[in-house]
C-alpha positions in Angstrom: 63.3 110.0 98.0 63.9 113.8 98.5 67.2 113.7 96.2 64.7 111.7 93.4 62.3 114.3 93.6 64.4 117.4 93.5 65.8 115.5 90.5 62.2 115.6 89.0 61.4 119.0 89.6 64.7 120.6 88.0 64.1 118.4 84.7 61.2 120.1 84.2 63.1 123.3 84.1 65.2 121.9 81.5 68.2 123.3 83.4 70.4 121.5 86.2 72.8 124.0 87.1 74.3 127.2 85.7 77.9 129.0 86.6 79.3 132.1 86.0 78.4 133.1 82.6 82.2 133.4 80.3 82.8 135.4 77.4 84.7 132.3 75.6 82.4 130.3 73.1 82.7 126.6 74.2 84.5 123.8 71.8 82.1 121.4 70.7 83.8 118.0 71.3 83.7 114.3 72.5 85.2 113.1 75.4 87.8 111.3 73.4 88.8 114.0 71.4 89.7 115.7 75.6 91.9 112.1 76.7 93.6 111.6 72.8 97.3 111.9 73.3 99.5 112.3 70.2 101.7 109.4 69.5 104.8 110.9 69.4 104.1 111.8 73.1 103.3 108.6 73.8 106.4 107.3 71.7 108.6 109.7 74.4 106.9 107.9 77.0 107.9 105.0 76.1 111.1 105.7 75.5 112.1 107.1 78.5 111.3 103.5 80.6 112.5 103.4 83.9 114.4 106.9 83.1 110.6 108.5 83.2 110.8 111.5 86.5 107.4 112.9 87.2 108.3 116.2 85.7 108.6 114.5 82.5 104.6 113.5 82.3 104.0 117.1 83.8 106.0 119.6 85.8 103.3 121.5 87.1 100.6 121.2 89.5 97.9 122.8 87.0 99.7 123.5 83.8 99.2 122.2 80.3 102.4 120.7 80.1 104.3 117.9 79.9 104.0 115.0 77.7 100.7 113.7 78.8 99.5 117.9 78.1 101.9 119.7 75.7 101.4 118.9 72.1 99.7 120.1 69.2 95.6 119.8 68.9 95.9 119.0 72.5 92.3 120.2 74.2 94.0 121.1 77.8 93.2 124.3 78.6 90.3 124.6 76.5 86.6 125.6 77.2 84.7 122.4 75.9 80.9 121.3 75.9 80.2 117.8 75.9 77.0 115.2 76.2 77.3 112.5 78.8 75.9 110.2 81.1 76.4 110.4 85.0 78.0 106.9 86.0 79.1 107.3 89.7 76.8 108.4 92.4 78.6 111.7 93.3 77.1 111.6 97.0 79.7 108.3 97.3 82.4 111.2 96.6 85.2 111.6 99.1 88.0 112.9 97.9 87.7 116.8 99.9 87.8 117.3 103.2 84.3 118.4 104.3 83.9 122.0 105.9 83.8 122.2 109.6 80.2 123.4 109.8 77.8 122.3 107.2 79.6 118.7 106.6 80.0 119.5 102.9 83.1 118.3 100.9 84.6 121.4 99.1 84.4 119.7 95.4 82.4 116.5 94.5 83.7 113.9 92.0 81.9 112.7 89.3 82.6 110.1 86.3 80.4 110.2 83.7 80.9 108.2 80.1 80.0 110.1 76.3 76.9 109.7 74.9 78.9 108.9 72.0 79.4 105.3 73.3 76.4 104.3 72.0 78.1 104.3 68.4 81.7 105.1 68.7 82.4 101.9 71.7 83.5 103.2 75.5 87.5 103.9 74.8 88.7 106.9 75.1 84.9 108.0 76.5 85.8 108.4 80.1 85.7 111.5 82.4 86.2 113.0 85.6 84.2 116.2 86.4 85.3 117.8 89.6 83.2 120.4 90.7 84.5 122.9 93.3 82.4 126.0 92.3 79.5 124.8 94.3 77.8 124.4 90.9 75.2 121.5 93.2 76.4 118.5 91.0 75.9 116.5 94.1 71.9 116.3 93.6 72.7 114.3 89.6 72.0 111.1 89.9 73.6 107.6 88.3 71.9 107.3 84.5 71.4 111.0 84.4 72.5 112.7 80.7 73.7 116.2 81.1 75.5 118.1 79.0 78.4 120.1 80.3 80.1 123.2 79.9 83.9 122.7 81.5 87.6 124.1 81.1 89.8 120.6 80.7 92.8 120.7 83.3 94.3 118.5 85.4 95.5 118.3 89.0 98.8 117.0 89.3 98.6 114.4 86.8 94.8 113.8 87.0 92.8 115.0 84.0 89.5 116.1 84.7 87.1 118.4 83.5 86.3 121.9 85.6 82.6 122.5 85.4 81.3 125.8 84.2 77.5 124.9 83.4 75.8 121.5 84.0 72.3 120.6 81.7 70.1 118.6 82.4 68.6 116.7 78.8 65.5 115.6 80.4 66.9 112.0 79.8 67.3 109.3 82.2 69.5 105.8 80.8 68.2 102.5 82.6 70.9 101.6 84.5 69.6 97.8 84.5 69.8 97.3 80.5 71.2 100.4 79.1 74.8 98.9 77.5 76.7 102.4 78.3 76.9 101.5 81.8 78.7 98.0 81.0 82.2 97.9 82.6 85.1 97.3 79.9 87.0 93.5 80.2 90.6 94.5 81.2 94.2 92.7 82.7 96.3 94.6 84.9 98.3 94.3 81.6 96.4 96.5 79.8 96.5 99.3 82.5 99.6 99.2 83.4 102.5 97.3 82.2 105.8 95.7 83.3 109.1 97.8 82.8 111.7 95.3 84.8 111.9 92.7 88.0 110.7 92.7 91.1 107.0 94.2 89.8 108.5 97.1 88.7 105.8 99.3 86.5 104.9 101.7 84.5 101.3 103.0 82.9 100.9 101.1 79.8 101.0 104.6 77.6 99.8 103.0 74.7 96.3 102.6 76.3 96.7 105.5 79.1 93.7 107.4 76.0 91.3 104.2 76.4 91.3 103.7 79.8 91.8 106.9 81.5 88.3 108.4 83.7 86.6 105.2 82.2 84.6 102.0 83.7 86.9 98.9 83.7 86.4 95.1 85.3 88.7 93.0 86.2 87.9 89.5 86.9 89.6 87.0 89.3 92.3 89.0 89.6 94.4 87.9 93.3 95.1 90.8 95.8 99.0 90.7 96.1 98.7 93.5 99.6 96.8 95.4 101.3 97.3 98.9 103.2 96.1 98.7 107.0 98.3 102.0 107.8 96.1 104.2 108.0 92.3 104.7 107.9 92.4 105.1 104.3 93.1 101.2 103.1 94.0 100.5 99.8 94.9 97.1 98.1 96.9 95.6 95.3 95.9 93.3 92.7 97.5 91.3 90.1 96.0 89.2 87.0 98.8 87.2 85.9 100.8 86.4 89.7 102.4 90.1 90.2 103.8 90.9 86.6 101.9 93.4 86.7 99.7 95.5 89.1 96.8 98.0 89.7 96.3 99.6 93.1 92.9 101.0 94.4 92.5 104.4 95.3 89.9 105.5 97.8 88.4 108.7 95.9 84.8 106.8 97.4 83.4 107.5 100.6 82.5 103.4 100.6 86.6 102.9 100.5 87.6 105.1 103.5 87.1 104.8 106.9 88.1 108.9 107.7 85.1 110.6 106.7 82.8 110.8 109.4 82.5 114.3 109.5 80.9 114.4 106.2 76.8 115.8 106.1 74.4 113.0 106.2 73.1 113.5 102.9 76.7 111.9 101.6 77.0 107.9 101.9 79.3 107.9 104.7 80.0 104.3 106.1 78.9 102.9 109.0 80.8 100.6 109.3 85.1 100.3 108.6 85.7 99.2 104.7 87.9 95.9 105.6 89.9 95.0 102.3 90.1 91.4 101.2 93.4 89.2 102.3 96.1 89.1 100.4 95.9 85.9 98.5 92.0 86.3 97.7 90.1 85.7 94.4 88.3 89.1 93.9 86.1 90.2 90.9 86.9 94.2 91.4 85.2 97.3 89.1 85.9 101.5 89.0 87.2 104.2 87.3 90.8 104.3 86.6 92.6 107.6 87.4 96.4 108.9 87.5 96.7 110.2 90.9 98.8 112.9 91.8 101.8 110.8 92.8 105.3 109.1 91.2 108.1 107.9 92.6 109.6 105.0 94.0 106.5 103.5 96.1 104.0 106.5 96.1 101.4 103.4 97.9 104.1 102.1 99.9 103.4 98.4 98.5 107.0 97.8 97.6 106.1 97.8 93.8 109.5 99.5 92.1 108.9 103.0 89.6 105.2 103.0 91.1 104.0 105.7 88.3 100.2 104.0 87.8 96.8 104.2 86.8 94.8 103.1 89.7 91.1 101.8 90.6 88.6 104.0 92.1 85.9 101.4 93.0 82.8 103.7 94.0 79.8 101.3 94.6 80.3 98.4 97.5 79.1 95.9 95.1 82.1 96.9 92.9 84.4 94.7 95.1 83.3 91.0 95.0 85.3 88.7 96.7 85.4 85.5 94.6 87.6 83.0 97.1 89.7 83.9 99.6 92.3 82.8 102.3 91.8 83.5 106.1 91.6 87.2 106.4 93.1 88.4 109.4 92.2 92.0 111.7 91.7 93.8 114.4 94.7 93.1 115.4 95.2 94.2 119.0 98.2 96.2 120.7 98.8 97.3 124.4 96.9 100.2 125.6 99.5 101.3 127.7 103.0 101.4 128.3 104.3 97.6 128.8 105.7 96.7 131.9 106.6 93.5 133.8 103.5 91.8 133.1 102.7 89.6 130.0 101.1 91.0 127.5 97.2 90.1 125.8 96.4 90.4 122.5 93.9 89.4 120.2 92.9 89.5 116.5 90.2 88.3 114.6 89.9 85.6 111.8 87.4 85.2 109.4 87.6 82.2 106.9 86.2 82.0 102.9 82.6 81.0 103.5 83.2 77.5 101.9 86.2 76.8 104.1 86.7 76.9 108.4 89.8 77.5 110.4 92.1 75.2 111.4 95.0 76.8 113.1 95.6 80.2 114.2 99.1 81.2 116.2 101.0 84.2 117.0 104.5 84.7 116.0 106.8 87.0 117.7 110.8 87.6 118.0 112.6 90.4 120.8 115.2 93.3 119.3 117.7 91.6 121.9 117.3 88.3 120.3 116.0 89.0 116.8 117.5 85.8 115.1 114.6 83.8 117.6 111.4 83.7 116.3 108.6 82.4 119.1 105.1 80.7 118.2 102.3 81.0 120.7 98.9 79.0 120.7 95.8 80.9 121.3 94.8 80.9 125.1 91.2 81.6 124.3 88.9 82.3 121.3 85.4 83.3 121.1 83.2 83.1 117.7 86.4 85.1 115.3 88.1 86.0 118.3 91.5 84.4 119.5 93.2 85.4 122.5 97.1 84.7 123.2 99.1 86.2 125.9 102.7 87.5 125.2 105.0 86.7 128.4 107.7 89.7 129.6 110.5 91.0 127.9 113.4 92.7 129.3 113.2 96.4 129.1 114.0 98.5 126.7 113.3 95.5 124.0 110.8 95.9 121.1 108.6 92.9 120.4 107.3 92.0 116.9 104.4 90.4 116.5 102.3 88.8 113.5 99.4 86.0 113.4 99.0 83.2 111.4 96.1 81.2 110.6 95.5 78.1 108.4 92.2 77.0 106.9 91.2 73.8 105.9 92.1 74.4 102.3 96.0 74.4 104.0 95.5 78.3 102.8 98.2 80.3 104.8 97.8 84.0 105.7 101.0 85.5 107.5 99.0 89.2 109.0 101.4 92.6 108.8 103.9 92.9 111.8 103.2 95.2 114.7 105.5 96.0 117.7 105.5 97.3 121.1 108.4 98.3 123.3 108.8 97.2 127.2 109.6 100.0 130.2 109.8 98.6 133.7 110.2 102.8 134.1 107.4 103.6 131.9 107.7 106.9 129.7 110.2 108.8 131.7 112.0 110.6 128.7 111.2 111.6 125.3 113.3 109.2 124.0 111.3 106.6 124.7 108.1 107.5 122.6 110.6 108.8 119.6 113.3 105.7 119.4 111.8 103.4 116.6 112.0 99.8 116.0 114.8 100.1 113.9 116.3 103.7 115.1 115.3 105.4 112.2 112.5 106.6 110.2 109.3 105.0 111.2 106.3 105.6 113.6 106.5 105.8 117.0 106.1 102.4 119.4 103.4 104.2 121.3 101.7 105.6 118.4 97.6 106.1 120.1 98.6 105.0 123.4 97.6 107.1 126.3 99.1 106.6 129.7 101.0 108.5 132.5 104.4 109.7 131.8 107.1 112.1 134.0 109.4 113.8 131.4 110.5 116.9 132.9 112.0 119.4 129.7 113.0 122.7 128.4 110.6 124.3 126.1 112.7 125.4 122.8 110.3 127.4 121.3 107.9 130.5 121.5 104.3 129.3 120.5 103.4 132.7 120.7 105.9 133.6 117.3 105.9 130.8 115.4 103.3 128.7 116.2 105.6 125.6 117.6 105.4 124.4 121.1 108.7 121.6 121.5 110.1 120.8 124.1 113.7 118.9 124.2 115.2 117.1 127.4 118.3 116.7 126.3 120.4 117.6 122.7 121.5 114.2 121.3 118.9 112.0 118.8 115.7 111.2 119.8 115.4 114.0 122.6 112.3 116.2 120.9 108.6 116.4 120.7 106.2 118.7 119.7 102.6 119.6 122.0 99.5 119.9 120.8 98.8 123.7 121.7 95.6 123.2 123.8 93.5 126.3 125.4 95.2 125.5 129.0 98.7 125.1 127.7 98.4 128.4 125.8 97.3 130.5 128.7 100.7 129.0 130.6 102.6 131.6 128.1 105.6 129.1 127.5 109.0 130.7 126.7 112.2 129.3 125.6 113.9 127.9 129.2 110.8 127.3 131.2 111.5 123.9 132.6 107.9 121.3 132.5 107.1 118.4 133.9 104.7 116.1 130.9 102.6 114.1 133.3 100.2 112.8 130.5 99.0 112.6 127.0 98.2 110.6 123.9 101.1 109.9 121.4 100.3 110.7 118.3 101.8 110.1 114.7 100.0 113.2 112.9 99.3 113.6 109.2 99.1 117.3 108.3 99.3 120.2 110.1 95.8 119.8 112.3 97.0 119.6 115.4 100.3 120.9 115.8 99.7 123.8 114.4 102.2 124.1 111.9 103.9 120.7 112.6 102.6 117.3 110.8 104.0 114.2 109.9 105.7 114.2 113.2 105.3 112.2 116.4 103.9 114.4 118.9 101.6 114.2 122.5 97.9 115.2 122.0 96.1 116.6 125.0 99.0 117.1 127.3 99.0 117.5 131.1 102.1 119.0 132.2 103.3 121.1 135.2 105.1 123.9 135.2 108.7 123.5 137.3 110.5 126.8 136.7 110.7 129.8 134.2 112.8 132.1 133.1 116.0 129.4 132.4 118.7 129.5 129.9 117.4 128.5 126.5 117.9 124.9 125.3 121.2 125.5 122.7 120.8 125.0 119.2 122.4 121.9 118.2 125.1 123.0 115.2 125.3 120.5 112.3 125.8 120.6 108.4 123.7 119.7 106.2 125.3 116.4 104.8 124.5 114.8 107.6 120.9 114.8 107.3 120.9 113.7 103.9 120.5 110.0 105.6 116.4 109.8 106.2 117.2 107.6 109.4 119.5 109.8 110.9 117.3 113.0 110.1 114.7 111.0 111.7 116.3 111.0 115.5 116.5 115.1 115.4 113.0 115.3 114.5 111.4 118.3 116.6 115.1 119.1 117.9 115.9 122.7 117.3 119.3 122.8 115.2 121.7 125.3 113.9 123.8 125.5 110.4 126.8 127.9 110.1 127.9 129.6 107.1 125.2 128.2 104.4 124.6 128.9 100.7 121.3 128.8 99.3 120.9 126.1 96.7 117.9 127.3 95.6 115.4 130.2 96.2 112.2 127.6 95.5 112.2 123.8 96.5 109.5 123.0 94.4 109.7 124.9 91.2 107.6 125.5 89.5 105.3 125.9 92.3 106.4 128.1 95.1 105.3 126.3 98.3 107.4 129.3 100.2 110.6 126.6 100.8 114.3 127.0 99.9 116.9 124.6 100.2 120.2 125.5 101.9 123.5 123.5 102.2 126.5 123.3 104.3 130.2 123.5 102.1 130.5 120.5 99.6 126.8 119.6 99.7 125.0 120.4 97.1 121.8 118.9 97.5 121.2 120.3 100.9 117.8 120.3 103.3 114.8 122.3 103.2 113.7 125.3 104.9 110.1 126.2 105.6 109.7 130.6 105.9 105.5 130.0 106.9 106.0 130.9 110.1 103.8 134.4 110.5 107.1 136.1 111.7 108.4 135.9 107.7 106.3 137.1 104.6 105.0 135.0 102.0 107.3 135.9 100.2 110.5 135.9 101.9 111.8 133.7 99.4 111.3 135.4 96.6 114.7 138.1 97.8 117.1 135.2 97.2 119.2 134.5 94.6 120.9 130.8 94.0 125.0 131.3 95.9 123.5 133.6 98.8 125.3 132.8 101.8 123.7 133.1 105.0 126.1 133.5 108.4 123.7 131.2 110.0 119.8 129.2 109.8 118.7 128.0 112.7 114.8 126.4 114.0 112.8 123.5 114.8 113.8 120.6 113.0 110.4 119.0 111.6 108.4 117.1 109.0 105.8 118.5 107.0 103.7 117.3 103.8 106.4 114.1 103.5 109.4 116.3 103.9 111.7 116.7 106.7 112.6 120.5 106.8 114.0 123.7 109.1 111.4 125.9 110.2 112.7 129.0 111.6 110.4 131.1 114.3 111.3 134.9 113.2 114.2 136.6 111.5 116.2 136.7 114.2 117.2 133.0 113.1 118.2 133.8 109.7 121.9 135.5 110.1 123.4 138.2 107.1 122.8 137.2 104.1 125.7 138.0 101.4 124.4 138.3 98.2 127.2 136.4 95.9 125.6 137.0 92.7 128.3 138.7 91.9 130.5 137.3 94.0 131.2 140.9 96.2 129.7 141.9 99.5 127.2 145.3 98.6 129.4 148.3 97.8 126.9 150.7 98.9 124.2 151.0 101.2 120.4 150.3 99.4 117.2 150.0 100.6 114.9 147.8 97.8 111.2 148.4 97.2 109.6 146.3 99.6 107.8 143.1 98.2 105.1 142.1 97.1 104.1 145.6 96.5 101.1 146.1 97.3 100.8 143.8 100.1 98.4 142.5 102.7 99.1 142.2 105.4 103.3 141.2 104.9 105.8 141.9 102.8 109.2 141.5 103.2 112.3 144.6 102.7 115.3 144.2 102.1 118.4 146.4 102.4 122.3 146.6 101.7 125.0 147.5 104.0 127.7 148.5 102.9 130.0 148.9 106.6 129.0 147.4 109.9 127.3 149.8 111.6 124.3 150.7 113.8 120.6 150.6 111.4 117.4 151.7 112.6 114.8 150.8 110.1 111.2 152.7 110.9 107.5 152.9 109.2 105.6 156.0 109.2 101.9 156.6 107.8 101.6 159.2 105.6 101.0 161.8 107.9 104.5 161.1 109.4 103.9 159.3 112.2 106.2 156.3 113.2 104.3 153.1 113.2 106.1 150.7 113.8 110.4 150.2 114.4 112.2 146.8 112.7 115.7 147.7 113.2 117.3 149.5 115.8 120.5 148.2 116.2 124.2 147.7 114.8 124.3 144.9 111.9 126.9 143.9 110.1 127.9 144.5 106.5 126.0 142.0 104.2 122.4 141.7 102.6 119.4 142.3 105.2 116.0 141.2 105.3 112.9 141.7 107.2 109.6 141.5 107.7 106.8 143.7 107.9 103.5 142.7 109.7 101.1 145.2 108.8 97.7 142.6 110.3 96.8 145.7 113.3 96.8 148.8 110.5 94.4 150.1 108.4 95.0 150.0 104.8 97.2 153.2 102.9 100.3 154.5 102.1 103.4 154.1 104.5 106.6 155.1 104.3 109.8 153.3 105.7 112.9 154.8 106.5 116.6 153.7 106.8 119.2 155.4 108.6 122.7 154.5 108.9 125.2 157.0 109.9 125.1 159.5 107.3 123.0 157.4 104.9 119.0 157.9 104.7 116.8 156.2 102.5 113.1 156.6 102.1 110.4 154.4 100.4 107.0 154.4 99.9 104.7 151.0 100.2 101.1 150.6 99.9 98.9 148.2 102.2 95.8 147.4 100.7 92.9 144.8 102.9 
């Protein structure tokens, strides 16, 4: 009622919302004129089939490039006004994470459709608006008409409009009988189409203008899978039996079951968003998009190629479930670490309101026997709940277990496979919370399970540098895990060689960097208790490797958190994702030329560390914590001291004199990185002085060895001013000026 009202009172302003005034006069146009694509570009797309890489449709992040971007008359870039009216509810928007302290996301999604509908038809009349600039486009409402003032960009490969001024006409459609807000009739066909077996596709590029940002329906259309990984579920649906496919994509609060954080004024569920079973009848509506992901599965449904449109449904009467098979969840999986004893679990099954249940069983087969498969009855069931008891497995085996149920329409639904893993011992080394099912990439078998352990291990890292706190207790596969750094296990002051005991803990499969500090993706233990059994020990050794070797995902997988060392590398190249300079490098060892990753963000390096190597350096030695971050498995060195000479083989010769470069960047706050030449192994002091001339701070002090050098300057505890920094070596003295600026 409030929201209503506020509406009300800013319509009689006549103005909504207004942004920072620009100095560039707006182009008048239509949102079709913003999604055209020439045909030639679209001709290219074609083309290129299953040859199509993602740096084909754009190569950048947020550049007008690309053939979806790049051609002549195209409107990326541009300042644009346009009339249109509001067709999502942006309060159902959930796309940003939500600051920590006022609950509000940090840009709202809206999709809004051309006034020009009315006489033009609805293709090509679909936008996104993405407002980040706090411009309040949360308080619009569905059937509002607003004309906007917005700088056409995209994100990834997502078009969408950039608000700079939002108006308000005074005009509000009837959502009831107004035609604009019809949905447009469409096949998964139309949106995206089939480029080779298996359900291998592609966008349909011939219609990528029409349907892009715009309403769409598709009716009785079957749901081939469904995502249960994570609490962000998505599902796949087919209209012709899997030809061809469109996935949902959960840019709506009412599609995700993560946002709870979010202020109460934003729709926020309840309740979890349970997709249909696979196999149901569904009548599903949205917006389609091109979210910021290709490759070969980007939603891990097994669909081949995988670069799609997909379906942001925003409403929950946009998903209608038409008929449907038994649909199988809450699954349930041990609490704790399995043992001797048999094992319950239960799951629940809901039938199609016209149909009941007839039979409901629980599959399962053992790693040691995997050839077996087993079929329980249910011991129990109460209302949708059935009960079946797993009996002991040896130890050491994984079990795999599925349920089936059968309604009376003989419609079969076969549930996603879970596993567990049996320890008479329980978790007495870190092996058993890394080893996977199938000793390779994959989640752990104790993934959310809290229970006692006794792992006594050697911390490898200093928290207190980098940021990492792993611990190894031993140096072959599967041996390390990262901690979550909490208050108590700070103030312990780990070191490198302090011997623990891990008494306790969640396990944890962790998405981002949240609570591992700078480790995500990775299995880690959340809320340890440990004790402290010696300090002051002989460091864990790096383990030495090359490069080819992790190249194999499964293998790479087993030295995840497990600090390693490569000798005597050359450094493919200075930026792993050019364009865009995520502060990662790739090195290899000899004869690889693809090589791994390596990750400078620990605070001992600058920003732009990176940015002083050349493609052919060689570097004596990498070593750090072996760890997954953002998708990619990756070295992260703790400080300098882990990155051996560099020789700059540019020119294929070691330095023939002794240099010290202009620091950079220049000016710099609070890091920057300098770099220096040595001509003859010899001792090096390296010293910063303020301008008055007194010494600040010492980096080098010590013999190094001929080759090129580089280090870091952290500048965080000065004021801001001109330094200088000095470089002796024997008779040679350099002197530099820099300029820190906060």
């Amino acid at each position: 009622m409030l929201r209503r009202a506020t509406t009300y009172i800013i319509l009689l302003t006549g103005v909504l919302l207004v942004g920072t005034a620009q100095a560039q006069v707006p182009v008048d146009v239509t949102l079709r004129q913003i999604n055209e694509i020439a045909q030639a570009n679209i001709d290219a797309l074609n083309a290129a089939g299953s040859d199509l890489v993602a740096g084909d449709i754009t190569s950048t992040q947020e550049g007008c490039d690309g053939f979806l971007y790049d051609f002549t008359g195209s409107i990326c870039g541009a300042l644009v006004r346009f009339t249109a009216v509001v067709m999502s509810d942006p309060l159902n928007s959930g796309l940003a994470t939500p600051d920590d302290e006022t609950g509000q996301p940090t840009r709202v999604h809206v999709f809004v459709r051309d006034v020009n509908a009315d006489t033009d038809g609805p293709l090509g009349m679909g936008g996104q608006i993405v407002d980040a600039s706090g411009l309040g486009s949360k308080l619009l409402l569905k059937g509002d008409v607003i004309t906007v003032t917005a700088n056409v960009s995209h994100f990834f490969k997502t078009l969408q409009l950039d608000p700079v001024t939002i108006e308000l006409t005074g005009e509000i459609r009837d959502l009831e009988t107004d035609p604009i807000f019809d949905p447009i009739a469409v096949s998964t066909s139309d949106i995206n189409m089939s480029i080779g077996p298996d359900g291998a596709v592609q966008v349909n590029w011939d219609n990528i203008s029409d349907y892009r940002a715009n309403f769409v329906r598709f009716e009785g259309v079957t749901v081939m899978n469904r995502d249960f990984a994570n609490d962000r579920p998505n599902i796949r649906f087919s209209s012709d039996g899997g030809t061809t496919s469109v996935n949902t994509y959960e840019t709506s609060l009412r599609y995700r079951n993560d946002r709870s954080n979010y202020n109460p004024e934003f729709n926020v569920r309840d309740d979890d968003y349970i997709p249909p079973a696979i196999g149901a009848s569904i009548n599903i509506q949205g917006f389609l998009t091109y979210p910021g992901v290709a490759g070969s599965d980007p939603f891990s449904f097994a669909v081949p190629f995988g670069t799609l449109l997909a379906l942001n449904p925003m409403e929950d009467s946009d998903l209608v479930v038409v008929e449907s098979p038994p649909s199988v969840t809450d699954i349930g999986r041990p609490t704790g670490v399995p043992g001797a004893n048999p094992i319950a679990i239960s799951a629940d099954v809901t039938p199609d309101p016209t149909r009941t249940i007839t039979g409901v069983v629980l599959k399962y087969f053992l790693s040691s026997d995997a050839t077996t498969t087993l079929t329980l009855n249910e011991t129990s069931s109460s209302g949708l709940t059935h009960n079946f008891l797993i009996p002991p497995a040896p130890d050491g085996d994984f079990v795999t277990y599925w349920i089936e149920a059968t309604d009376s329409e003989s419609a079969v639904t076969v549930s996603a496979s879970l596993n567990y893993r049996v320890l008479l011992n329980g978790l007495d080394d870190i092996s058993d919370i890394q080893l996977t099912i199938n000793s390779g990439e994959g989640p752990s078998p104790f993934d959310d399970v809290s229970d006692f352990m006794n792992i006594q291990a050697t911390v490898t890292t200093s928290e207190d540098v980098s940021g990492f706190l792993a611990v190894q207790d031993g140096t072959g596969p599967w041996s390390g895990i990262v901690l979550e750094r909490t208050d108590e296990l700070n103030a312990l002051d780990l070191l490198p060689g302090d011997v623990i005991n891990i008494l306790g803990g969640t396990v944890r499969e962790i998405r981002g960097p949240d609570r591992f500090d700078r480790s995500g993706d990775v299995t880690g233990i959340e809320d340890p208790t440990i004790g402290v059994v010696s300090r002051g020990g002989t460091p864990m050794p790096y383990l030495a490797m090359t490069t080819d070797v992790l190249q194999d995902e499964d293998v790479a997988e087993g030295f995840e958190s497990m600090i390693l060392r490569f000798d005597n590398v050359t450094v493919i190249t200075p930026q792993a994702d050019a364009p865009n300079d995520f502060g990662e490098f790739r090195i290899g060892s000899a004869g690889d030329d693809v090589g791994v990753r390596v990750d400078d963000q620990s605070d001992s390096f600058s920003s732009s560390f990176n940015d002083g190597l050349n493609v052919g350096d060689n570097m004596a030695f990498i070593q750090g914590l072996w760890s997954d971050t953002f998708g990619n498995m990756k070295l992260m060195p703790e400080s300098l001291d882990d990155v051996g000479v560099i020789t700059d083989t540019e020119e294929n010769e070691l330095p023939g004199q002794f240099v010290l470069h202009q620091n950079f960047p220049n000016p710099f706050n609070p890091t920057t990185s300098i770099r220096f030449d040595i001509a003859r192994t010899g001792h090096v002091k390296l010293e910063v002085f303020d301008i008055i001339g007194r010494r600040v701070m010492t980096l080098v002090d010590g013999e190094r060895s001929v080759g090129v050098h580089i280090v870091s300057f952290d500048a965080r505890r000065l004021s801001s001013g001109v330094y200088m920094y000095r470089m002796v070596s024997g008779s040679n003295v350099h002197t530099k000026r820099m300029l820190l600026l906060k």
